[in-house]
N, CA, C and O atoms as a printed pandas DataFrame, in Angstrom:
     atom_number atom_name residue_name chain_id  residue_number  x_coord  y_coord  z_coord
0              1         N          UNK        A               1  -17.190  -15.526   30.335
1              2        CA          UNK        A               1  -17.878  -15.302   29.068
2              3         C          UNK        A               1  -18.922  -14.191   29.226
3              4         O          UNK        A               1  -18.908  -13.181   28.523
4              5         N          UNK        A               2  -19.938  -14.456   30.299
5              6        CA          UNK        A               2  -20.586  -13.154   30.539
6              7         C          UNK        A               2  -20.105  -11.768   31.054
7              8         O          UNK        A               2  -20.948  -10.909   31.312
8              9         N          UNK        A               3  -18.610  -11.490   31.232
9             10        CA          UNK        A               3  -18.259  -10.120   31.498
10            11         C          UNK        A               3  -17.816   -9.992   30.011
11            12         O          UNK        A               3  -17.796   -8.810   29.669
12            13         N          UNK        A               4  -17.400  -10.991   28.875
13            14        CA          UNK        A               4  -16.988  -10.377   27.761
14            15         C          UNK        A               4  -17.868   -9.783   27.182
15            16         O          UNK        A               4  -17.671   -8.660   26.720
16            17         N          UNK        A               5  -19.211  -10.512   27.068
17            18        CA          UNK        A               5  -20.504  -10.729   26.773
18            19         C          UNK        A               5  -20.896   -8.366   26.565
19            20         O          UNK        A               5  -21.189   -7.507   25.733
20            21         N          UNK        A               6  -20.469   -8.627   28.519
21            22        CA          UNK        A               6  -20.811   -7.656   28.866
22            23         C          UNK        A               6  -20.343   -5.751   28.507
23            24         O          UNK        A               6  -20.937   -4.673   28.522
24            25         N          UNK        A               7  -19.146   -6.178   28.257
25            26        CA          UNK        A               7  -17.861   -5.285   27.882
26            27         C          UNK        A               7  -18.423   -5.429   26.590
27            28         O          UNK        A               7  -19.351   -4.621   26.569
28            29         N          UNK        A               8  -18.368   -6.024   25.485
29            30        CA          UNK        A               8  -18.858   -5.845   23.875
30            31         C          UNK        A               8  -19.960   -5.088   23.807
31            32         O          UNK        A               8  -19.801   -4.070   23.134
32            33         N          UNK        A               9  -21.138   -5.252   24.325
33            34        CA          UNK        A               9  -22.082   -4.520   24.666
34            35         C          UNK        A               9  -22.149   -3.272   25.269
35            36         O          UNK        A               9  -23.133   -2.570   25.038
36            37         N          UNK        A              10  -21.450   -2.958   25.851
37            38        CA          UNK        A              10  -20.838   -1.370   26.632
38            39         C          UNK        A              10  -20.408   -0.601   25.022
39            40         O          UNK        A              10  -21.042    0.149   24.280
40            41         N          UNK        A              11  -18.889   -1.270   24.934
41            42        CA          UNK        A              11  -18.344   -0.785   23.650
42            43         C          UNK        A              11  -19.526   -0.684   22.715
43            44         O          UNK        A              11  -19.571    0.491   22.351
44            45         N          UNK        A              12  -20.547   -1.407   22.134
45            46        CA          UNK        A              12  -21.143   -1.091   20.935
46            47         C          UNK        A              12  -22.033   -0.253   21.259
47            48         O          UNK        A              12  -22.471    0.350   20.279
48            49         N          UNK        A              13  -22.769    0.222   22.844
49            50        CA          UNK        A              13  -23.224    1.365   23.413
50            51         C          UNK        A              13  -22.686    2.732   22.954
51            52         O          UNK        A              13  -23.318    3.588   22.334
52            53         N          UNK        A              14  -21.391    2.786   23.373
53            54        CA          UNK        A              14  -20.547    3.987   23.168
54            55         C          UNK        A              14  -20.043    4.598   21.343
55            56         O          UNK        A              14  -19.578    5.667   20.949
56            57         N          UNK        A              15  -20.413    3.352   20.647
57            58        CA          UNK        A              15  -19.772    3.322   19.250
58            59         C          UNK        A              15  -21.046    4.000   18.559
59            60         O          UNK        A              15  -21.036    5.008   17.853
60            61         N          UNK        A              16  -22.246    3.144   18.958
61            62        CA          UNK        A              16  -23.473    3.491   18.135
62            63         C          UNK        A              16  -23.841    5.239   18.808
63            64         O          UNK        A              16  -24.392    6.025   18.038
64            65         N          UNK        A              17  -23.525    5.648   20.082
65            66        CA          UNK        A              17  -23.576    7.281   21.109
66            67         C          UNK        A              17  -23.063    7.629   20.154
67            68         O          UNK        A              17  -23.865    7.683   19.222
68            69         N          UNK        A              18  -21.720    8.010   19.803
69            70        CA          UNK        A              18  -21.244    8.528   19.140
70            71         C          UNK        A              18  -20.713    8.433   17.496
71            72         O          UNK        A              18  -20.005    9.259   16.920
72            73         N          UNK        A              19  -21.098    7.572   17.117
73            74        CA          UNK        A              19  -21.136    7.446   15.476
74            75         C          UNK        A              19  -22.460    7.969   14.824
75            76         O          UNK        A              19  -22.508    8.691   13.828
76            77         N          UNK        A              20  -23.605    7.460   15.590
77            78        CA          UNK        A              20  -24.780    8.216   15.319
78            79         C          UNK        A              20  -25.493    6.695   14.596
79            80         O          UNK        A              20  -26.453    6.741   13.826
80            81         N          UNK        A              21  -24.802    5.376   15.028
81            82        CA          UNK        A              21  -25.486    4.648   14.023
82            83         C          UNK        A              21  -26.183    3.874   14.930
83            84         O          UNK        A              21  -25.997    4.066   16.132
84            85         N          UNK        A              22  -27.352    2.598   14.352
85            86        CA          UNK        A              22  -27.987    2.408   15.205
86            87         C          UNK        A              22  -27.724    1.064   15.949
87            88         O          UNK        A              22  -27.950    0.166   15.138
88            89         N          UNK        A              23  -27.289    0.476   17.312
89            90        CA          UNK        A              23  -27.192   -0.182   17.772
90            91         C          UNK        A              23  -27.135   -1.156   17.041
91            92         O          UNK        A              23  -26.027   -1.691   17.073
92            93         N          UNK        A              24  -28.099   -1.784   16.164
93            94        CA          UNK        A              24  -28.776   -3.147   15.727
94            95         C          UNK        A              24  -27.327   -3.114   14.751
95            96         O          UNK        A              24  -26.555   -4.073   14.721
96            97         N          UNK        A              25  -27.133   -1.993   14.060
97            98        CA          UNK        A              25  -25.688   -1.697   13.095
98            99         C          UNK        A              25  -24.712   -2.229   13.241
99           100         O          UNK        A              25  -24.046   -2.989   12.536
100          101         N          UNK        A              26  -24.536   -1.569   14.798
101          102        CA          UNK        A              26  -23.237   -1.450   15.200
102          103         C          UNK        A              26  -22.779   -2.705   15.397
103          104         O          UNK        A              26  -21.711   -3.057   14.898
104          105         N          UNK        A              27  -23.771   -3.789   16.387
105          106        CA          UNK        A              27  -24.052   -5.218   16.147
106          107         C          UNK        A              27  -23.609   -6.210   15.176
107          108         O          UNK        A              27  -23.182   -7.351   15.359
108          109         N          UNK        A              28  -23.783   -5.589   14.176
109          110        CA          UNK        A              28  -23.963   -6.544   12.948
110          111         C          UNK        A              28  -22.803   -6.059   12.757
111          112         O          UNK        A              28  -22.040   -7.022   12.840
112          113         N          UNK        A              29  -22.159   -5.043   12.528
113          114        CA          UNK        A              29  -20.998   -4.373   11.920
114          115         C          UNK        A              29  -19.730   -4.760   12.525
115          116         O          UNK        A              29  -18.651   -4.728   11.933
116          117         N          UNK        A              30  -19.950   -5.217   14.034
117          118        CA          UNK        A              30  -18.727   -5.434   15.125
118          119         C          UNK        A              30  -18.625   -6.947   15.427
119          120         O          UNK        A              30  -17.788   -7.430   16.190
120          121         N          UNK        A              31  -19.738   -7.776   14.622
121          122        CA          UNK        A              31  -19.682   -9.386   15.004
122          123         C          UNK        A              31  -18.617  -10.250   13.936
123          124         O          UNK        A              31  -18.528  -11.473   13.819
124          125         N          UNK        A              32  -18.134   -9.578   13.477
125          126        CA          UNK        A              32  -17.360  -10.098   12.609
126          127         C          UNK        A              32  -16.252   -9.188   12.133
127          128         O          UNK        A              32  -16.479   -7.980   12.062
128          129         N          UNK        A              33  -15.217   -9.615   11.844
129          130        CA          UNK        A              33  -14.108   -8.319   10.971
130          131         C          UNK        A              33  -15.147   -7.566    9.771
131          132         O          UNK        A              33  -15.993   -7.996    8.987
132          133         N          UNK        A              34  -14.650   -6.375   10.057
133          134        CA          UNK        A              34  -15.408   -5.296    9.212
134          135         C          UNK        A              34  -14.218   -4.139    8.876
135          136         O          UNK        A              34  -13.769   -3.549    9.858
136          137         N          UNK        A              35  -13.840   -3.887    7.933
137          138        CA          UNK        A              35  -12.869   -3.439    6.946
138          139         C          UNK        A              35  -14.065   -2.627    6.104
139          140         O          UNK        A              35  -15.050   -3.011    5.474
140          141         N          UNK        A              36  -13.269   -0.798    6.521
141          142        CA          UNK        A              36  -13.189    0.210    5.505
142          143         C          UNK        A              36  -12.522    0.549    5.496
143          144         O          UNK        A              36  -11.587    0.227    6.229
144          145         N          UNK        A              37  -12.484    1.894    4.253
145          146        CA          UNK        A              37  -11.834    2.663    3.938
146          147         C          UNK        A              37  -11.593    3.915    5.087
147          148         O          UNK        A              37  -11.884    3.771    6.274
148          149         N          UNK        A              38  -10.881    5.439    4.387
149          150        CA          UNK        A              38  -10.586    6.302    5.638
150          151         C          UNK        A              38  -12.034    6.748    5.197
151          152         O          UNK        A              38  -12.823    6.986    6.112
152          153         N          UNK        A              39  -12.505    6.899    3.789
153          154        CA          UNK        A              39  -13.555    7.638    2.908
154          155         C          UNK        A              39  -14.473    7.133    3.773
155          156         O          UNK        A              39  -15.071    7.995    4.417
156          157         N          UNK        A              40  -14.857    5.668    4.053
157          158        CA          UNK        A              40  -15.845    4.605    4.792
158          159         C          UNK        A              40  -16.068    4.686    6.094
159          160         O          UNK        A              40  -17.194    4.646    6.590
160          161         N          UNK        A              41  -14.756    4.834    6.877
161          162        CA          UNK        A              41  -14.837    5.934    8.526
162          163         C          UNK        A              41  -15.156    6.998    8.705
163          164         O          UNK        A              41  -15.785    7.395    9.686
164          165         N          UNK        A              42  -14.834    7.550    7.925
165          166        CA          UNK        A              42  -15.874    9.385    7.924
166          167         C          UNK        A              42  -16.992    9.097    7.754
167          168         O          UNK        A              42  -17.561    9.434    8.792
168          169         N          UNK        A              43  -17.748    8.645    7.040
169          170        CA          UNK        A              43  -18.684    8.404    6.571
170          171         C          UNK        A              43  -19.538    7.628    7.606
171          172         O          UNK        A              43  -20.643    7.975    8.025
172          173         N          UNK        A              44  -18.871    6.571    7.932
173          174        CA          UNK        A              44  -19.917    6.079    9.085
174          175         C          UNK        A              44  -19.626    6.676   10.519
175          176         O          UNK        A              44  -20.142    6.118   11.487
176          177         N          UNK        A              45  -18.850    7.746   10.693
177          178        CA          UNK        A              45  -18.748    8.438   11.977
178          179         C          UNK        A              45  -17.123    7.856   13.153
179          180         O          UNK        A              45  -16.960    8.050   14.358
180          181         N          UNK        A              46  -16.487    7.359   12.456
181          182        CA          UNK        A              46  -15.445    6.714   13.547
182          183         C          UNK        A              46  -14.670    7.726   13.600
183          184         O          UNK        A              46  -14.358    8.030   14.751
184          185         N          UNK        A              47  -14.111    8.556   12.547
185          186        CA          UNK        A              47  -12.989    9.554   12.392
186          187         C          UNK        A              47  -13.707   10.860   12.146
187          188         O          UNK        A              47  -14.798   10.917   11.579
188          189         N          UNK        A              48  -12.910   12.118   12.692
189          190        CA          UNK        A              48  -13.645   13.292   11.794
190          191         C          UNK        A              48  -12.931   13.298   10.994
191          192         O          UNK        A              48  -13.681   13.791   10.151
192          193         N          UNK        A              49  -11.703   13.105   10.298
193          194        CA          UNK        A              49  -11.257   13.549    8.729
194          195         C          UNK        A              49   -9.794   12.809    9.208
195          196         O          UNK        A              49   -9.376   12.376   10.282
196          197         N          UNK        A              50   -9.180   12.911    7.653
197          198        CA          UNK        A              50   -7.940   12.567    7.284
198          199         C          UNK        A              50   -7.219   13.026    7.337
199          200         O          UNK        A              50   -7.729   14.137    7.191
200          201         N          UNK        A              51   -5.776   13.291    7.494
201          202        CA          UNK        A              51   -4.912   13.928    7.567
202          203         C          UNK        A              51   -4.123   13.659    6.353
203          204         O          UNK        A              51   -3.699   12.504    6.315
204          205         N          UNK        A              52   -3.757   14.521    5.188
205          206        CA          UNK        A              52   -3.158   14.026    3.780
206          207         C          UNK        A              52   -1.891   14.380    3.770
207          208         O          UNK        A              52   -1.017   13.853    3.081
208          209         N          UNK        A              53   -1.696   15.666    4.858
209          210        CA          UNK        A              53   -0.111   15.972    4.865
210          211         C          UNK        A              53    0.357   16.123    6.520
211          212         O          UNK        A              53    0.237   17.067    7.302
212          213         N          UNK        A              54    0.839   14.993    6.651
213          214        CA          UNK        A              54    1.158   14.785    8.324
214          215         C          UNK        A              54    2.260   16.146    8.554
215          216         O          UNK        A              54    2.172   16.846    9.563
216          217         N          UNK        A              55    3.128   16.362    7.649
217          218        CA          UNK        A              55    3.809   17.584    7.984
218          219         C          UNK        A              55    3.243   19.062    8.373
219          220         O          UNK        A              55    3.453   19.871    9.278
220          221         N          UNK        A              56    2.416   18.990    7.219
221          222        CA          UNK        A              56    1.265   20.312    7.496
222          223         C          UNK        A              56    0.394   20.212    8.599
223          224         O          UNK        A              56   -0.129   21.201    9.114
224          225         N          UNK        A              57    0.181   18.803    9.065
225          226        CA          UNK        A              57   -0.967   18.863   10.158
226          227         C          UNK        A              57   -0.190   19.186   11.485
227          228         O          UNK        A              57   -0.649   19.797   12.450
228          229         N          UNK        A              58    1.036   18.676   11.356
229          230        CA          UNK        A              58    1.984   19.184   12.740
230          231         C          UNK        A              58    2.158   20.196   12.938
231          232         O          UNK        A              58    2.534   20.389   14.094
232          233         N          UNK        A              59    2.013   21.636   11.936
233          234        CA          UNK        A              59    2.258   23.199   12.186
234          235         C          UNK        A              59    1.382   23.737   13.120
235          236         O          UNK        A              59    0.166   23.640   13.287
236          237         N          UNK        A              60    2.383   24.397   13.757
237          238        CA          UNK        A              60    0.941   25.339   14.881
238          239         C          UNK        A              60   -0.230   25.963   14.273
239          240         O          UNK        A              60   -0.493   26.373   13.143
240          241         N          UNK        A              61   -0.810   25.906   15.318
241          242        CA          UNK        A              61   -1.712   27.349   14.837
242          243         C          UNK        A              61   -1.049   28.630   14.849
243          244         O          UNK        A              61   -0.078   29.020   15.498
244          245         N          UNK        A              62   -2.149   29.494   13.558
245          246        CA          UNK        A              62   -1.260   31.238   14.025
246          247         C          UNK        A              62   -1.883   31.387   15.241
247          248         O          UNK        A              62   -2.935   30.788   15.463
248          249         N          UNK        A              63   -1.305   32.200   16.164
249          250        CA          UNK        A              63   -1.884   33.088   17.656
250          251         C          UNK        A              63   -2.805   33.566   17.098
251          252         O          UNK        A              63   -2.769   34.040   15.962
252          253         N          UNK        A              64   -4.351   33.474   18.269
253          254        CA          UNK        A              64   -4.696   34.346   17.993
254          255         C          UNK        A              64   -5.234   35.957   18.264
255          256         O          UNK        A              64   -5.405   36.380   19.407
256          257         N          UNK        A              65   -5.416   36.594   17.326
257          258        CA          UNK        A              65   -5.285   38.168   17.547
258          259         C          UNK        A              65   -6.062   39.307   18.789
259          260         O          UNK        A              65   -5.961   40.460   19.209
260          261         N          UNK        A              66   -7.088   37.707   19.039
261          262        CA          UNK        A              66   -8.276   38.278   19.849
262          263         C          UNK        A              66   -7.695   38.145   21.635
263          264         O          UNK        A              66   -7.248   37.088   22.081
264          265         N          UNK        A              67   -7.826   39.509   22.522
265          266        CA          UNK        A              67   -7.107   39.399   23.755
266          267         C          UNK        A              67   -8.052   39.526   25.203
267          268         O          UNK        A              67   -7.508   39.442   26.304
């Protein structure tokens, strides 16, 4: 129980580092099922953006020109 204890606490370390939110949040936010949107993950920092056309997001990049 105390390595799960321990591991949840790591994870909500690394969630609140990089989401930008504040520990006490992340806490409250991760002790229970917590359901958003994609609008609601951007927003609180989990995702940088959506992808609306998976076909378009699979195209390369153009090369670029600079050598």
């Amino acid at each position: 129980a105390n390595e799960m204890l321990h591991h949840k606490a790591n994870l909500n370390g690394y969630l609140s580092y990089h989401t930008g939110q504040s520990l006490e949040k992340i806490n409250q936010d991760t002790d229970r099922d917590f359901f958003m949107s994609a609008k609601e993950a951007k927003e609180y920092g989990l995702i940088d953006g959506v992808i609306m056309n998976p076909l378009k997001a699979l195209q390369p990049l153009p090369a670029s020109s600079e050598s």
